[in-house]
ROSE-4610 file (N, C-alpha, C; in Angstrom, 1 decimal, always signed):
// ROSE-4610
residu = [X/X/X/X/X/X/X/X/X/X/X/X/X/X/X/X/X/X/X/X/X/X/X/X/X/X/X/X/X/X/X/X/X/X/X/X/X/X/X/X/X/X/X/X/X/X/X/X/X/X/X/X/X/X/X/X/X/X/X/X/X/X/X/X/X/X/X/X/X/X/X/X/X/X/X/X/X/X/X/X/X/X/X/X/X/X/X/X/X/X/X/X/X/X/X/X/X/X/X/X/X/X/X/X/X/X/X/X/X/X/X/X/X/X/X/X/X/X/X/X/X/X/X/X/X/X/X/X/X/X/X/X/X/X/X/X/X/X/X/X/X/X/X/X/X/X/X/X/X/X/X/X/X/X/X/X/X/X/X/X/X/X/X/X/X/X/X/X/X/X/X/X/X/X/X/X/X/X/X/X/X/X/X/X/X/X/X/X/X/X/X/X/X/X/X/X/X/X/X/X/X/X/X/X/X/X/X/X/X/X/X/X/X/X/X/X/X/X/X/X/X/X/X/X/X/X/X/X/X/X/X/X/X/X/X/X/X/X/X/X/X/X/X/X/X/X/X/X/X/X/X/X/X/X/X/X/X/X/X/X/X/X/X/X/X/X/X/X/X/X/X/X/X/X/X/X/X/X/X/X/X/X/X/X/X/X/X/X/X/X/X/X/X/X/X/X/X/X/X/X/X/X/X/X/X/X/X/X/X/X/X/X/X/X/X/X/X/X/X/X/X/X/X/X/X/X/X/X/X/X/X/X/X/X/X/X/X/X/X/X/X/X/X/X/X/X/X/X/X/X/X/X/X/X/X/X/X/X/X/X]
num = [1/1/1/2/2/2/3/3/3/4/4/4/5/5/5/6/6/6/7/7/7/8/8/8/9/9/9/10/10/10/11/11/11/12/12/12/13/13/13/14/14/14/15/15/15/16/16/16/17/17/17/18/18/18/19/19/19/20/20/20/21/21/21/22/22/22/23/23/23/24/24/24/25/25/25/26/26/26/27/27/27/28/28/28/29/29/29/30/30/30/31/31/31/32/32/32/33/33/33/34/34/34/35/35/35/36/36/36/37/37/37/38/38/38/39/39/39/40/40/40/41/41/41/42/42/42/43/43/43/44/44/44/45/45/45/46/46/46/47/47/47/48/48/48/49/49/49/50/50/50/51/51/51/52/52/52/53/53/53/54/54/54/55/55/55/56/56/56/57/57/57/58/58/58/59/59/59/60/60/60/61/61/61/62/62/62/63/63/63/64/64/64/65/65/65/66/66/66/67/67/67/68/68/68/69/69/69/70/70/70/71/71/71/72/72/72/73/73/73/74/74/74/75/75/75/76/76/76/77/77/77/78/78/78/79/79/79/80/80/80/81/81/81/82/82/82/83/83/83/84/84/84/85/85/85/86/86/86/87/87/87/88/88/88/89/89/89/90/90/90/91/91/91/92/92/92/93/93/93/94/94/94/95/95/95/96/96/96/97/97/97/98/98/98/99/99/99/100/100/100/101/101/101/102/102/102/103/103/103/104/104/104/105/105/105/106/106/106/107/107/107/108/108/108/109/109/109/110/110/110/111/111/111/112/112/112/113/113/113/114/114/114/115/115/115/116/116/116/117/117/117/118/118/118/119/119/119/120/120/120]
x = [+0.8/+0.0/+0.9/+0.7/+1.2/+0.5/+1.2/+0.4/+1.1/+0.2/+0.4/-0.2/+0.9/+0.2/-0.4/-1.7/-2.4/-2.7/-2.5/-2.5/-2.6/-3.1/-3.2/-4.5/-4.9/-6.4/-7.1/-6.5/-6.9/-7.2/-6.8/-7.2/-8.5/-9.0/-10.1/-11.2/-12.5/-13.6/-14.8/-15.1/-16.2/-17.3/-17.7/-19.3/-18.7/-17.5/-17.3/-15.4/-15.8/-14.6/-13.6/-12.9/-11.6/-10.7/-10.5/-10.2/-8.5/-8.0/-6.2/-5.9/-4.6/-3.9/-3.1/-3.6/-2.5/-1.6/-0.8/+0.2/-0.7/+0.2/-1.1/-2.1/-2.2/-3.1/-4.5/-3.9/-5.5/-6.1/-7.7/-7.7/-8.8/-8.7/-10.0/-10.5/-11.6/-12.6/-12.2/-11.9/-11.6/-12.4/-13.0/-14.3/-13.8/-14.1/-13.8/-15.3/-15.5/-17.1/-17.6/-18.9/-19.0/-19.0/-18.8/-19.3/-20.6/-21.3/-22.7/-23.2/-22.4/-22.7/-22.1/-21.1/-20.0/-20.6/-20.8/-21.5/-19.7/-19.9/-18.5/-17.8/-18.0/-17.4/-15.8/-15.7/-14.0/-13.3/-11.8/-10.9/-11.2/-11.8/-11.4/-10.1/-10.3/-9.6/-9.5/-8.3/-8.1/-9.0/-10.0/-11.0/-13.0/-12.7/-13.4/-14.7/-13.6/-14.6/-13.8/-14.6/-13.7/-13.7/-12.6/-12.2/-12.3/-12.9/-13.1/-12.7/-12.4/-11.9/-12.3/-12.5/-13.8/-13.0/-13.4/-12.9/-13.6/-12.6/-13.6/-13.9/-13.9/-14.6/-15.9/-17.4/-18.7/-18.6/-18.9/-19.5/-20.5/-20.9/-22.1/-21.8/-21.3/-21.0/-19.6/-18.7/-17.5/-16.4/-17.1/-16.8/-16.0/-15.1/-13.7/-14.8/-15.8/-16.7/-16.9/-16.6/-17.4/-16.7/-15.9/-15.2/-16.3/-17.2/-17.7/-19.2/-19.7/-21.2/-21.4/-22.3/-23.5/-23.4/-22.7/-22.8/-24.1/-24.2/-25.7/-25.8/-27.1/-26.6/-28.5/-28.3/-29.3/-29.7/-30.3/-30.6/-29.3/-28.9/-28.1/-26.5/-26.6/-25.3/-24.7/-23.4/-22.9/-22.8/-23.6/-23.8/-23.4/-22.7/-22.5/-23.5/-23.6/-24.1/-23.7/-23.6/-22.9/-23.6/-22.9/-23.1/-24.1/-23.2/-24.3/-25.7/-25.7/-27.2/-27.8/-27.0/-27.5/-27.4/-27.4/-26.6/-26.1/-26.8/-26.0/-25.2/-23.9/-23.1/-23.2/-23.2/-22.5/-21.2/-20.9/-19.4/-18.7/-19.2/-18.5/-18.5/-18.8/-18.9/-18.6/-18.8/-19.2/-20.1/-20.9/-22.2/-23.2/-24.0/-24.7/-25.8/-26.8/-28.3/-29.2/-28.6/-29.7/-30.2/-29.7/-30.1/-29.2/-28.6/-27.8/-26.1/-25.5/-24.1/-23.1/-23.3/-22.6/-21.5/-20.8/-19.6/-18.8/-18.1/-17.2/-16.4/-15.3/-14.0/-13.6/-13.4/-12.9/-12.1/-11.3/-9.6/-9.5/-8.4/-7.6/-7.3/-7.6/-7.1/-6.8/-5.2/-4.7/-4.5/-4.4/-3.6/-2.6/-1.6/+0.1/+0.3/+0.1/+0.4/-0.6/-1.5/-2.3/-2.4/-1.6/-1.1/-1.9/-2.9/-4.2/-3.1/-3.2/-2.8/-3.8/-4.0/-4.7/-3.8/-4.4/-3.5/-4.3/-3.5/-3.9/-3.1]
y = [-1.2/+0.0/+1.2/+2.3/+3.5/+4.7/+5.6/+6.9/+7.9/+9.0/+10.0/+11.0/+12.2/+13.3/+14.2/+14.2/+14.9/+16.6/+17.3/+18.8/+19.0/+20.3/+20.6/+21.0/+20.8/+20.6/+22.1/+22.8/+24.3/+24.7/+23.4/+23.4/+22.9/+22.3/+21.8/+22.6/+22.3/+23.1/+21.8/+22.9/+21.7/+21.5/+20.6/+19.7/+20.0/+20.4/+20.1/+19.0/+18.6/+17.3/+17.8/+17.2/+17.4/+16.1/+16.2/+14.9/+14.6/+13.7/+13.4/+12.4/+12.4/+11.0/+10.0/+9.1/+7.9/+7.3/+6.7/+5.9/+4.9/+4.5/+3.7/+4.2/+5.6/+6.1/+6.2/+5.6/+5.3/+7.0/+7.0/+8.7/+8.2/+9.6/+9.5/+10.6/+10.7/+12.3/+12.1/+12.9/+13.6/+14.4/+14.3/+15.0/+15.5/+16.7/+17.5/+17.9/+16.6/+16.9/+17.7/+18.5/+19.2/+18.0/+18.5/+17.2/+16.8/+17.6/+17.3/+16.5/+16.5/+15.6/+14.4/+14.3/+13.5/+12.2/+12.4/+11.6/+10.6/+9.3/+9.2/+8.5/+8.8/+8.8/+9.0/+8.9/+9.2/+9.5/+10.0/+10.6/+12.2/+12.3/+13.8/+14.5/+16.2/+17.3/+17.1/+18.6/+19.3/+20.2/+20.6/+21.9/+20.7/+19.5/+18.7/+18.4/+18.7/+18.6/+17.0/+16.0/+14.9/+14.5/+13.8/+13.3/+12.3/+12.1/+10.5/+10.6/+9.7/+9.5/+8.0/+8.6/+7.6/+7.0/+6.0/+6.2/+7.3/+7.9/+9.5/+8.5/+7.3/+6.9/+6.6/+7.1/+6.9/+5.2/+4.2/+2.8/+2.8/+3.7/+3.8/+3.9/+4.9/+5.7/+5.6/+5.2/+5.1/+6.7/+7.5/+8.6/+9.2/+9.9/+10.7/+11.9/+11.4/+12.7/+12.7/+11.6/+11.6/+12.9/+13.5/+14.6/+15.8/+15.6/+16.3/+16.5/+15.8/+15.2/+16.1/+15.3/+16.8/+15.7/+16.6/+15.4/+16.2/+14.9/+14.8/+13.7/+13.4/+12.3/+11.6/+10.3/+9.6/+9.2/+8.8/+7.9/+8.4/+9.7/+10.2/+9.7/+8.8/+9.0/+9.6/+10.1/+10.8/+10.2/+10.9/+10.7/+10.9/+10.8/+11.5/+11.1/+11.9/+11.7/+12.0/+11.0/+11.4/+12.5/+13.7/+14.7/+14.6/+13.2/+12.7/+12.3/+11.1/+10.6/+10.1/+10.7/+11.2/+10.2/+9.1/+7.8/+8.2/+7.5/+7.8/+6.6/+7.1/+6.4/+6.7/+5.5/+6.1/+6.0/+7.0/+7.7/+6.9/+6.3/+5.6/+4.2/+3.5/+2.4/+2.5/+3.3/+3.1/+2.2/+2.0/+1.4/+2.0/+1.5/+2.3/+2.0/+3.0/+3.6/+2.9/+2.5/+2.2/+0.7/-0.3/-1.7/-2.6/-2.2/-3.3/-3.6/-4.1/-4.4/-3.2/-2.2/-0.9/-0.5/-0.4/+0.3/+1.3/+2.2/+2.9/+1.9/+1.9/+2.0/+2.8/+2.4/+3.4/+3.7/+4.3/+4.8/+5.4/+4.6/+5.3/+6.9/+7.2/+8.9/+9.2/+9.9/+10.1/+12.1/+12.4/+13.7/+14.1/+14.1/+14.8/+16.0/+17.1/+18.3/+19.3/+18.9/+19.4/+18.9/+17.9/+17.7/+16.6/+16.1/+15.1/+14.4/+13.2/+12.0/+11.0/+10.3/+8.8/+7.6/+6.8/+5.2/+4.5/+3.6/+2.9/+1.7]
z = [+0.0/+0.0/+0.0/-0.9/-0.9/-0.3/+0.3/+0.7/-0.3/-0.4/-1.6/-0.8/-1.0/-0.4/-1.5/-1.3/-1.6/-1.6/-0.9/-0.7/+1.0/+1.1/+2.6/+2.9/+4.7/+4.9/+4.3/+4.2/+4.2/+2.4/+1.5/+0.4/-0.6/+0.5/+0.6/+1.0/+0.1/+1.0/+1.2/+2.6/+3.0/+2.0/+1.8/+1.3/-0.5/-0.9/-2.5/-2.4/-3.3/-3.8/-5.0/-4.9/-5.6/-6.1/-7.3/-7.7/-7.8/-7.2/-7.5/-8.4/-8.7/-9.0/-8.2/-7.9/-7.2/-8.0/-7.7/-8.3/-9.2/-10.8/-11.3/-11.8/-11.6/-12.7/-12.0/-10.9/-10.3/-10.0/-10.0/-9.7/-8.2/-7.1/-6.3/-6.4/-5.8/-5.1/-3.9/-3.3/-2.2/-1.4/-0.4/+0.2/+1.7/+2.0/+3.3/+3.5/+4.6/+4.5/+6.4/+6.3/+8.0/+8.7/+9.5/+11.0/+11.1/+11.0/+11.2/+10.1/+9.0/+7.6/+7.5/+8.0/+7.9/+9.1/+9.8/+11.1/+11.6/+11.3/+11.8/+10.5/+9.3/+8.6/+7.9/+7.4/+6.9/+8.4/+8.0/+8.9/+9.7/+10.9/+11.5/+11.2/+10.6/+10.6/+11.9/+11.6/+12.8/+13.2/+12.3/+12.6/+12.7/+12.6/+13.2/+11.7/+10.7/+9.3/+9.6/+8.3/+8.1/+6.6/+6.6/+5.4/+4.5/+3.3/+2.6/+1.3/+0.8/-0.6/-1.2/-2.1/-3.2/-4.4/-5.4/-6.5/-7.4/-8.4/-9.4/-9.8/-10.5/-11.7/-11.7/-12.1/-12.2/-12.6/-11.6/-12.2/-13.1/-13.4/-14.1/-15.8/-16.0/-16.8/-17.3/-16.4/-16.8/-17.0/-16.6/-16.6/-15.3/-15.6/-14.2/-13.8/-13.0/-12.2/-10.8/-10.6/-8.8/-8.1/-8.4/-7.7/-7.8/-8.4/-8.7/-8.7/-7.8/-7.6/-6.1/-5.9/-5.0/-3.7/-2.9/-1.5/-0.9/-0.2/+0.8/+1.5/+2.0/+3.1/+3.2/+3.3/+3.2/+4.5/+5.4/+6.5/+7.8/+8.0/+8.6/+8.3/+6.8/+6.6/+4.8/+4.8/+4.0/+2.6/+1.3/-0.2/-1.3/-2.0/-3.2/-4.2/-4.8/-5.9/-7.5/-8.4/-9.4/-10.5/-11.0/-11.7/-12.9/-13.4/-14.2/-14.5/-13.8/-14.4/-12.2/-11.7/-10.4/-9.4/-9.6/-9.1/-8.1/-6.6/-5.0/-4.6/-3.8/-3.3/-1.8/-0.7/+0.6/+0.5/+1.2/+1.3/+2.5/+3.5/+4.3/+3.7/+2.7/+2.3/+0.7/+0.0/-1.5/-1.9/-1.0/-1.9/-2.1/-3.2/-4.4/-3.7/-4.2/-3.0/-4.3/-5.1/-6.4/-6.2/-5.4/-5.0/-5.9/-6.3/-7.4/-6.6/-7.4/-7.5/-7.0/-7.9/-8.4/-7.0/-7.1/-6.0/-6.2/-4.9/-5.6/-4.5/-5.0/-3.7/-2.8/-1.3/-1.0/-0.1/-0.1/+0.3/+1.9/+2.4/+3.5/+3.4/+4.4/+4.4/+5.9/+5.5/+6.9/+6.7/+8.1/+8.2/+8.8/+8.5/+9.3/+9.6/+10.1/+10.5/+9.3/+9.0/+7.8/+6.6/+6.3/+4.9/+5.1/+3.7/+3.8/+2.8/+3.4/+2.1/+2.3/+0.7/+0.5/+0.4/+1.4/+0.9/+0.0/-1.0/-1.9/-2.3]
């Protein structure tokens, strides 16, 4: 497993995603989601937002968007949803709200003195 640092917590804004590259080509969304949304999801900031990282690629669609979908939160826990054709994911699991198979992956996230990295 590799860690990749990704940027710093202060680069991030809460409730929008940002997409990286990992080693491999691999890409994630990256989410700096409130607390009150986040419930106990991803990794706690230091300012008590928390942290999750998805795969970008839409299972659906096949498309590099998830960075870019509308978080929300279902049954008190945290959603994305793809930009596209609207497809929900939970964000503490990657599983798909649609009843089927569908998944995203989803990634380790640590923080060191501000600096957010993903393992993969």
């Amino acid at each position: 497993m590799s860690r990749t640092r990704i940027c710093t917590t202060a680069q991030l804004t809460p409730g929008l995603g940002a997409a990286a590259l990992l080693e491999g080509n691999r890409q994630v969304a990256l989410f700096r989601l409130h607390a009150a949304l986040a419930g106990d999801a991803g990794t706690p900031g230091p300012d008590g937002t928390r942290y999750v990282a998805v795969d970008n690629i839409d299972p659906y669609t096949g498309a590099a968007v998830m960075s870019r979908g509308i978080v929300g939160e279902t049954d008190g826990r945290p959603t994305i949803a793809s930009p596209l054709l609207k497809q929900k994911f939970f964000l503490d699991t990657g599983a798909s709200l649609q009843g089927d198979d569908k998944a995203l992956a989803c990634y380790d996230v640590s923080i060191d003195d501000d600096v957010v990295y993903v393992e993969a």
